[in-house]
Residue, then its C-alpha position, 0 to 999 in steps of 0.5 A: x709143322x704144315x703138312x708141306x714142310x714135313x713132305x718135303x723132308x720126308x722125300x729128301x730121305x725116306x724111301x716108302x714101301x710099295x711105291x714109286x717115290x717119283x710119283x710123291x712129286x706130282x700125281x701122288x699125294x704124301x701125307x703126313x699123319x700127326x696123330x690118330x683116334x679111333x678109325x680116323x687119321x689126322x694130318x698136320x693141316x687139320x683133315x682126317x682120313x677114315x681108316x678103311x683099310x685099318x693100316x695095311x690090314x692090321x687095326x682092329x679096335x680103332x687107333x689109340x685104343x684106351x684100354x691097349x694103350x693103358x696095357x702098354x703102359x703099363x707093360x712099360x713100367x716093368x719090362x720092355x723087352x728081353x733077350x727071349x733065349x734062355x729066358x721069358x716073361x709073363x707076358x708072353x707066356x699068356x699070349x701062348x697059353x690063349x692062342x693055344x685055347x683059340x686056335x683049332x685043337x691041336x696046335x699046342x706050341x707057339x714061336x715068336x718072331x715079329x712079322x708076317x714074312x718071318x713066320x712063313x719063313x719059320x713055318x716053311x723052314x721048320x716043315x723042311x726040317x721036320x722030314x730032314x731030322x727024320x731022314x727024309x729030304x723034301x725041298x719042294x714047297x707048293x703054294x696056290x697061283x695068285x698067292x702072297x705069303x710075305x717078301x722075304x725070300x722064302x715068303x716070297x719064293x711061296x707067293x705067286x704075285x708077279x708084280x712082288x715077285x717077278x724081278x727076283x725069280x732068279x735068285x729064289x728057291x723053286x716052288x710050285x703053284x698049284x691052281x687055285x681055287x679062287x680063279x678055278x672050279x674046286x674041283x679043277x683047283x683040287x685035281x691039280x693039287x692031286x696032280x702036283x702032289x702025286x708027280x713030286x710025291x716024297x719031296x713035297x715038305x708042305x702046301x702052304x695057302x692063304x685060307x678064304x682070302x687071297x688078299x693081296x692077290x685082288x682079294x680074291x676069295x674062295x670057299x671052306x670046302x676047298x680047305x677041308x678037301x685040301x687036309x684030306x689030300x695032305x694027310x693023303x700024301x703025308x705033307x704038311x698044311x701051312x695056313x698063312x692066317x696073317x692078314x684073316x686072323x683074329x675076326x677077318x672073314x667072320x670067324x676067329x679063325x679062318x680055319x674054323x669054317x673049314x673045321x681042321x687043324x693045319x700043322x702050321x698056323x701062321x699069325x700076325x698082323x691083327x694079333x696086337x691090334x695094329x700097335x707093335x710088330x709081333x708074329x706067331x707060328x704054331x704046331x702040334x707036340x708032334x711036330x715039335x718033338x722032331x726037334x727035341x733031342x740032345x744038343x750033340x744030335x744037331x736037330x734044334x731049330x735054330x732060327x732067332x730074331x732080336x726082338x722075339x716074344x717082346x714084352x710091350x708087343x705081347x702086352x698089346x696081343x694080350x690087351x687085344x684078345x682081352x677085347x675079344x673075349x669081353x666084348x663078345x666081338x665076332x658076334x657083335x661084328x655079324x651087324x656089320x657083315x650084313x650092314x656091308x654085305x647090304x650096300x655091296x650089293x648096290x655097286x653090281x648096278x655101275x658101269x666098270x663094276x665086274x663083280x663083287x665079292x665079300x669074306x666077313x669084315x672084307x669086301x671087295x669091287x672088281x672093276x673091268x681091267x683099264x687102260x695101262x695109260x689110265x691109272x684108275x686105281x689113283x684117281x679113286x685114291x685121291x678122290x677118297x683121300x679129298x673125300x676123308x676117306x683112305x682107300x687104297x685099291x689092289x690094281x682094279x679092285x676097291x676093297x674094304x678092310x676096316x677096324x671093327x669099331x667103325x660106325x654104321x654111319x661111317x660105314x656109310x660114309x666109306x662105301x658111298x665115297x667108294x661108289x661116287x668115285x666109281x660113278x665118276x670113273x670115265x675110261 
């Protein structure tokens, strides 16, 4: 089949997440993809797309990866998925067992689900619960202003990007947002934190943030410093910390971890994304034995967690999460991933010198390019879109900001290649 052929069956019954679908019929390209290696994307006409932006977030060791692909197959032959109550599997207990020994000390319990949105809800929901089997009702959550937490309704209700947001605001469960540090001196974002936690002191279940990087909220980034300072006035005020590490885990911004450079231990540790090396979905929540101990009890005592999804802890998912952090561990890559961060660090610079160009700003293996805000008439953000995509390149900015998100295999030439694409369609810009 051609690219047009597939396109128009494609508008006639699919609806695309995070789209306008009137916009596939004239300013918008579709484009079918017919298979995909290492860090390009091919199409059915025989172009290619350099992944920048590793699919939403999630690849990191290039698209049909030899050495995951021979693990799913072989995860395959033996077991594909099983109900996981009441029974497990080998597979999923090795990913257990070594997230355990990754993560910051103390988080020593795992729950499946398979998306990010689902393991906020867990984290949340299990928070909530906690104080409730101990007697205590806290309903209040409380996020950072321009966070993203997921679009389900719990995740959502959490997040703080109007755009997601906005529309359901009647019909979710109230939270509050607390200056961030992103937009606000620490010290400003850390006494307002102190403030909601003092006026709503005993009904606060837990803070729950994106930890360095607000990613979808303009990949807006703040420092470590906040995030220890931010445990000490959790632990203050006995309310839990969530860290939402579902798009800057597993290598992101330069650590394993996130959390690392802050040098803490959240209670609640959410992963997903990266975590099978963008081939199957698959989430984890993690906790202390402390927490989990609030649900242990007997059956009659009505204190169980009693969230479920079909496909938790499924085989081929954590055969691939096996096979990624395999990779991790043989091939020395949060070292190896420092050339790159410097490679990228090296050639951001050269965009502070254009017209249109705010700021620039960059966590490890993601950098971004803050453009001045433009005209609502002009969709700026498309036209480098589409320059990228005539340019083999996929870009996909957030509103006025360029960003760079790509796989950890990717070339120092295509490297290259995906900022200078950047820059020219930035230099073109007229408005």
């Amino acid at each position: 089949m051609t690219n047009a052929q597939i396109v128009e069956q494609d508008l006639k019954y699919i609806f695309h997440p995070c789209t306008q679908m009137k916009d596939h019929e004239s300013q918008l390209p579709l484009i079918p993809i017919k298979k995909a290696k290492g860090v390009y994307l091919y199409d059915f006409d025989g172009n290619r797309y350099l992944d920048a932006v590793s699919s939403w977030w999630v690849n990191l060791f290039g698209h049909s990866n030899s050495y995951i692909n021979e693990k799913v197959k072989d995860q395959l032959e033996t077991l594909e998925h099983i109900i996981f109550a009441g029974f497990t599997h080998e597979s999923a207990l090795n990913v257990a067992k070594r997230l355990v020994k990754l993560t910051p000390k103390g988080l020593d319990k795992v729950f499946f689900a398979d998306n990010g949105s689902s393991a906020v809800e867990i984290a949340l929901k299990m928070s909530f619960q906690y104080f409730k089997n101990r007697g205590e009702s806290r309903p209040i959550f409380v996020s950072l202003e321009n966070s993203y937490h997921g679009e389900t309704m719990g995740a959502l209700a959490v997040g703080d990007v109007k755009l997601y947001k906005e529309i359901y605001d009647e019909i979710l469960i109230k939270t509050i947002q607390a200056k961030s540090p992103s937009l606000h001196s620490e010290e400003e974002a850390l006494a307002d934190m102190r403030r909601v936690l003092s006026e709503n002191r005993g009904r606060v279940s837990s803070v729950i943030i994106e930890p360095l990087v607000q990613c979808a909220g303009s990949m807006a980034m703040y420092d470590a410093t906040y995030i220890t300072a931010l445990k000490k006035l959790c632990e203050e005020f006995n309310v839990h910390l969530i860290a939402d590490e579902i798009a800057v885990g597993f290598g992101r911004t330069g650590s394993l971890f996130a959390c690392e450079q802050a040098k803490i231990t959240p209670d609640f540790l959410c992963l997903s994304k990266g975590i099978t090396g963008g081939y199957l979905p698959l989430s984890v929540t993690m906790f202390s034995d402390e927490v989990y101990s609030a649900f242990y009890c007997d059956y009659n005592e009505g204190k169980s967690f009693l969230d479920s999804h079909s496909y938790t802890g499924n085989a081929l998912a954590c055969a691939a999460a096996n096979a990624t952090l395999d990779i991790f561990e043989k091939d020395n890559v949060i070292e190896k991933n420092r050339e790159t961060i410097e490679l990228m660090s090296e050639l951001l610079k050269e965009f502070n010198s254009l017209k249109h160009v705010k700021e620039t700003r960059q966590r490890g293996m993601i950098a971004a390019i803050e453009l001045d805000e433009f005209p609502l008439n002009k969709r700026v953000n498309l036209e480098i879109y589409q320059y990228a995509l005539k340019n083999e390149v996929l870009l996909r900015p957030l509103g006025n900001v360029v960003y760079f998100m790509p796989p950890y295999t990717m070339s120092k030439s295509e490297i290259e290649k995906m900022f200078k694409v950047a820059f020219d369609a930035i230099t073109n810009l007229r408005y």
